[in-house]
C-alpha positions as CSV (number, residue, x, y, z in Angstrom):
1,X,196.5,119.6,152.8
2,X,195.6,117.5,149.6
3,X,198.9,115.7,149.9
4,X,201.4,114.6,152.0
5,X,204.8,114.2,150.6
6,X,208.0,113.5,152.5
7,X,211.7,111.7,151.9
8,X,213.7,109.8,154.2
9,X,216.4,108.0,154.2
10,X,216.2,104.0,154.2
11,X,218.0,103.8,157.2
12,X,216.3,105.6,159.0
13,X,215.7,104.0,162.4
14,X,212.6,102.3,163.9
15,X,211.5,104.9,166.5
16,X,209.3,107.2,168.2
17,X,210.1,110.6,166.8
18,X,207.8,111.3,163.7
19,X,209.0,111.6,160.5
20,X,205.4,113.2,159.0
21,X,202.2,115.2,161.0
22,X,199.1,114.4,159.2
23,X,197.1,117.5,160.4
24,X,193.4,118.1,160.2
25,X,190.7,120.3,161.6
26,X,187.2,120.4,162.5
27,X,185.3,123.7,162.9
28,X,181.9,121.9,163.8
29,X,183.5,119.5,166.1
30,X,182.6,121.1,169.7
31,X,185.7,118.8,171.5
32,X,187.6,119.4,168.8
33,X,189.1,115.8,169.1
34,X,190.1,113.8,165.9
35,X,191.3,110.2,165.3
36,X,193.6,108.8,162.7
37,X,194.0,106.2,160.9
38,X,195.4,104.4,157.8
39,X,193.1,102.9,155.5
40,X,193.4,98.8,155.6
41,X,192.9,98.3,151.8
42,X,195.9,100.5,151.2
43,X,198.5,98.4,153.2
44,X,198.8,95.1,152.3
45,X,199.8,93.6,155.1
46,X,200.6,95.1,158.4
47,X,203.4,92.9,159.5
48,X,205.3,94.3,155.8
49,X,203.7,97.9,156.1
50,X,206.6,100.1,157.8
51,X,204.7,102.5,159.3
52,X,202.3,103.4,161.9
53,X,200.1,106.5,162.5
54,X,199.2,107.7,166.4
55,X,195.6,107.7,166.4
56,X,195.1,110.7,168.5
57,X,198.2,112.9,167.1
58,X,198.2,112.0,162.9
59,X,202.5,111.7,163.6
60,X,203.6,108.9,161.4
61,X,206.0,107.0,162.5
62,X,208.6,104.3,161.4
63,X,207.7,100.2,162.6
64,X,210.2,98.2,160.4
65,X,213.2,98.1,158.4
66,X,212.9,99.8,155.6
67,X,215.2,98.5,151.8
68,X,215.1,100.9,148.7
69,X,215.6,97.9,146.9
70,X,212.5,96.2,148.4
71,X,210.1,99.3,148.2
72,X,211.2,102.8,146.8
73,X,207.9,104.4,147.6
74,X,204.8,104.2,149.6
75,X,201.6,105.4,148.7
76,X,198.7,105.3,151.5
77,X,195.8,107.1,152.3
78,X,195.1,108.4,156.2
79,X,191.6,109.2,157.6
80,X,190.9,111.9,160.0
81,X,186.9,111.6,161.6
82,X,185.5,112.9,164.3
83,X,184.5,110.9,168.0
84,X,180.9,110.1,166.4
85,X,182.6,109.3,163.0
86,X,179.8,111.1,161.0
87,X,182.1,113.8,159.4
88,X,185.6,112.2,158.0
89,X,188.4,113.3,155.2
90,X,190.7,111.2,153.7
91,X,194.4,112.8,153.0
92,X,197.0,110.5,150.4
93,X,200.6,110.0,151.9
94,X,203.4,109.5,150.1
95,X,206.9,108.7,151.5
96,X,209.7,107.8,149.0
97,X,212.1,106.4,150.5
98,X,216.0,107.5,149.6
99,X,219.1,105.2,148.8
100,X,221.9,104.9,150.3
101,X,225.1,102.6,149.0
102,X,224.4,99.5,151.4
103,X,224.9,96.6,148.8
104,X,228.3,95.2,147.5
105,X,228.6,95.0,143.7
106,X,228.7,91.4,142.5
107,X,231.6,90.6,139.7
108,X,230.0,88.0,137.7
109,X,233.1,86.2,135.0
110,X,233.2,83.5,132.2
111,X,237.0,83.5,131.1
112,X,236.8,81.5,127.9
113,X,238.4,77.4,128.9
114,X,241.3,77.8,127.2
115,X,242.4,80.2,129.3
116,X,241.1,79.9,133.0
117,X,243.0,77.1,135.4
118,X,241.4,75.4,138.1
119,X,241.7,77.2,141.2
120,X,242.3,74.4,144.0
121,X,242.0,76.8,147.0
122,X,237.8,76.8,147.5
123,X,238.3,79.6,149.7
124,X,240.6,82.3,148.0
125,X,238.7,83.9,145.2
126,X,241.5,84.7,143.1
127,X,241.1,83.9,140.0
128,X,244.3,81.9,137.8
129,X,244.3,82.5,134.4
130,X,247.0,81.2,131.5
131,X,248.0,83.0,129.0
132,X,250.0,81.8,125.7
133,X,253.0,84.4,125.0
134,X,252.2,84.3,121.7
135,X,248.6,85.5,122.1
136,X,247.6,88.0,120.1
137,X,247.4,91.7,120.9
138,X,243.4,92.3,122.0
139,X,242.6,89.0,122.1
140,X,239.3,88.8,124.2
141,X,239.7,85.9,127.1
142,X,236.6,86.8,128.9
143,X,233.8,88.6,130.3
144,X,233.1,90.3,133.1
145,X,229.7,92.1,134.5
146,X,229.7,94.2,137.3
147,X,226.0,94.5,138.9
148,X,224.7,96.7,142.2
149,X,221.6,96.6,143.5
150,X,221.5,100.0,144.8
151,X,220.0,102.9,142.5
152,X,221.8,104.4,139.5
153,X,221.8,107.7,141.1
154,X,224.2,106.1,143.5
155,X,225.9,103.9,141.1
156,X,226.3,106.3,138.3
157,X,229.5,104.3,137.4
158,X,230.9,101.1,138.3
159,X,234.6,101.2,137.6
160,X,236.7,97.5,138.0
161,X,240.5,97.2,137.7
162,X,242.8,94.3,138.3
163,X,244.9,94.8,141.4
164,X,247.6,92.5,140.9
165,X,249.2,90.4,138.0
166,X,252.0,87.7,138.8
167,X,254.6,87.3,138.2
168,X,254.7,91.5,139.0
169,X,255.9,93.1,135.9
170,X,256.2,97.2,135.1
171,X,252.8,96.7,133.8
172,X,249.8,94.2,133.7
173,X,250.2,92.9,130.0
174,X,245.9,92.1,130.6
175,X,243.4,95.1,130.0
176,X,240.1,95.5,130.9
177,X,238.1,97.5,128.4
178,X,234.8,98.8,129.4
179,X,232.6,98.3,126.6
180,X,232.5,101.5,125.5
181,X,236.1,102.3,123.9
182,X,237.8,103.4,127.1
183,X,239.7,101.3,129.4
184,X,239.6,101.1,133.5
């Protein structure tokens, strides 16, 4: 082949079962014996580089931990050769790695001083905040972002609600509105 091309998940476990056969032949090679190998300038470093190939075989296999968020996608070359190391190809390899939802969203929030109150619990991350009675209807008191560092094709929406307002009423008199004209 030209190319090699495969997918796997990024948890996908370090292991001994192959997740790619780089395969070549060599018609003048009387013991028909080939070696493999990965081309040094194309990994960085070999302590960060994931993956290892079996010399004799051209099975690919997976070394380290491997994090979307680190590295989506690596791009390598492998060369086959023959014992003497006179005749020689060299095949690119590409192995995208696929996401999977393994990060927590982070809330990020700035509610505006006049309404927050100091929270003397360090450890309970609820959040107090005063309201006025006499505030006025859509009022903004603060922001909020919402990030996640997996992909968007996980994340295609990140949705936030308030689970509880005290004292409990029929409704939460606070409402979250999205940015875009409808409110979660």
């Amino acid at each position: 082949q030209r190319l090699y091309h495969t997918r796997i998940p990024e948890n996908t476990p370090i292991s001994n079962i192959s997740i790619l056969d780089v395969i070549a032949t060599d018609d003048d090679c009387y013991d028909k014996i080939i070696y493999y190998s990965l081309l040094p300038g194309d990994v960085a470093s070999a302590e960060l580089f994931p993956f290892e190939i079996n010399k004799l075989t051209g099975s690919i296999y997976v070394t380290g931990e491997l994090d979307y968020e680190k590295m989506s996608t690596y791009r390598f070359r492998v060369k086959a050769s023959n014992v003497d190391q006179i005749a020689w190809s060299i095949v690119s390899v590409i192995i995208d790695i696929l996401d999977r939802n393994d990060n927590r969203p982070v809330i990020q929030m700035n509610i505006l001083n006049d309404y927050k109150v100091k929270n003397s619990d360090e450890e309970n991350d609820d959040i107090i905040i005063k309201i006025n009675e006499n505030i006025r209807v859509g009022q903004v008191i603060g922001t909020m972002l919402i990030r996640d560092n997996d992909s968007l094709m996980i994340n295609r929406k990140l949705s936030l609600k308030i689970l509880s307002c005290w004292p409990l009423q029929n409704s939460c008199p606070i409402e979250l509105d999205s940015g875009n004209g409808n409110s979660e």
